[in-house]
C-alpha positions in Angstrom: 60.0 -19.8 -42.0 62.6 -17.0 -41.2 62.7 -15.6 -37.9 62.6 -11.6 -37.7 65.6 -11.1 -35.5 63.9 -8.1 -33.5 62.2 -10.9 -32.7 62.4 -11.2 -28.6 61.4 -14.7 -28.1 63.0 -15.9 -30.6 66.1 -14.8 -29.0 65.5 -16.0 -25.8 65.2 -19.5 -27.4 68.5 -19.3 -29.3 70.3 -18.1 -25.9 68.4 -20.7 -24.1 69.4 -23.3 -26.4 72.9 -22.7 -25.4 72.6 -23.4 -22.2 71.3 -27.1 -23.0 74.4 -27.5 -25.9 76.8 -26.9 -23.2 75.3 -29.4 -20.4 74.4 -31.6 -23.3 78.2 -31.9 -23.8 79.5 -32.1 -20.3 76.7 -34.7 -19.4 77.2 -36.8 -22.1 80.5 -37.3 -21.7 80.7 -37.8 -18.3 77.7 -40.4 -18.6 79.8 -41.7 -21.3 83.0 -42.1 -19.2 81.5 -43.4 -16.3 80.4 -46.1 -18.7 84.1 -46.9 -20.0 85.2 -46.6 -16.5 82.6 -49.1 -14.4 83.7 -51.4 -17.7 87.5 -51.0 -17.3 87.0 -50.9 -13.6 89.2 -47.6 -13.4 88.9 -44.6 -11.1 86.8 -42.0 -12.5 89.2 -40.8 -14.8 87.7 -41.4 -18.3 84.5 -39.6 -17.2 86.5 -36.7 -16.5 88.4 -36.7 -19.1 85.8 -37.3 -21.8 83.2 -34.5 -19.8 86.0 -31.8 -20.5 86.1 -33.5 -24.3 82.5 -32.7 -24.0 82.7 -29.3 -22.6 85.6 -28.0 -25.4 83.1 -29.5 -28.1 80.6 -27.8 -26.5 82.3 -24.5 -26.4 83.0 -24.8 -30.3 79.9 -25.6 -31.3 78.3 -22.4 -28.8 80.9 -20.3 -30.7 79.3 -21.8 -34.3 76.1 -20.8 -33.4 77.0 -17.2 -32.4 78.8 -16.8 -35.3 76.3 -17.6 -37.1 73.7 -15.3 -35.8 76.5 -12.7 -35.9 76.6 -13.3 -40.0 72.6 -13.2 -40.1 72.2 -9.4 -37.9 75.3 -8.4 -40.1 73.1 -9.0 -43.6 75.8 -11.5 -44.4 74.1 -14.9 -44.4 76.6 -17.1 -46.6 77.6 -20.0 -45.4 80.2 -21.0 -48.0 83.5 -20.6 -49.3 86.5 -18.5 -47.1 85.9 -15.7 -45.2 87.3 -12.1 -46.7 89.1 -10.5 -43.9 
């Protein structure tokens, strides 16, 4: 089932969404480099270095998902092959 894109709450969820991506990302990885650094027994420096990991991968992934509803308002929904441009 296609969403209209007019469609007002079905924006707010996409935009909310990106909120949670992003502190998906920093959270995890932090979480996950406190966990290498209690094991190693190390200052917290692979939590911070793995959050900002998180937080670039994050960012990408929020730029994907513009993009992409960029291409779908645009009329130009395909996903493969290069872009013309």
């Amino acid at each position: 089932m296609a969403l209209k894109p007019s469609d007002p709450w079905a924006q707010v969820g996409i935009y909310t969404g990106l909120g949670f991506v992003l502190f998906g990302g920093i959270a995890c990885g932090y979480l996950l480099g406190g966990l290498l650094d209690a094991w190693l027994g190390t200052r917290p420096i692979f939590a911070m270095l793995i959050a900002a990991a998180g937080f670039a991968g994050a960012l990408i992934e929020i730029l994907r998902i513009l993009d992409r509803i960029e291409k779908r308002a645009s009329g130009n929904d395909s996903n493969s092959g290069p872009r013309a441009g």
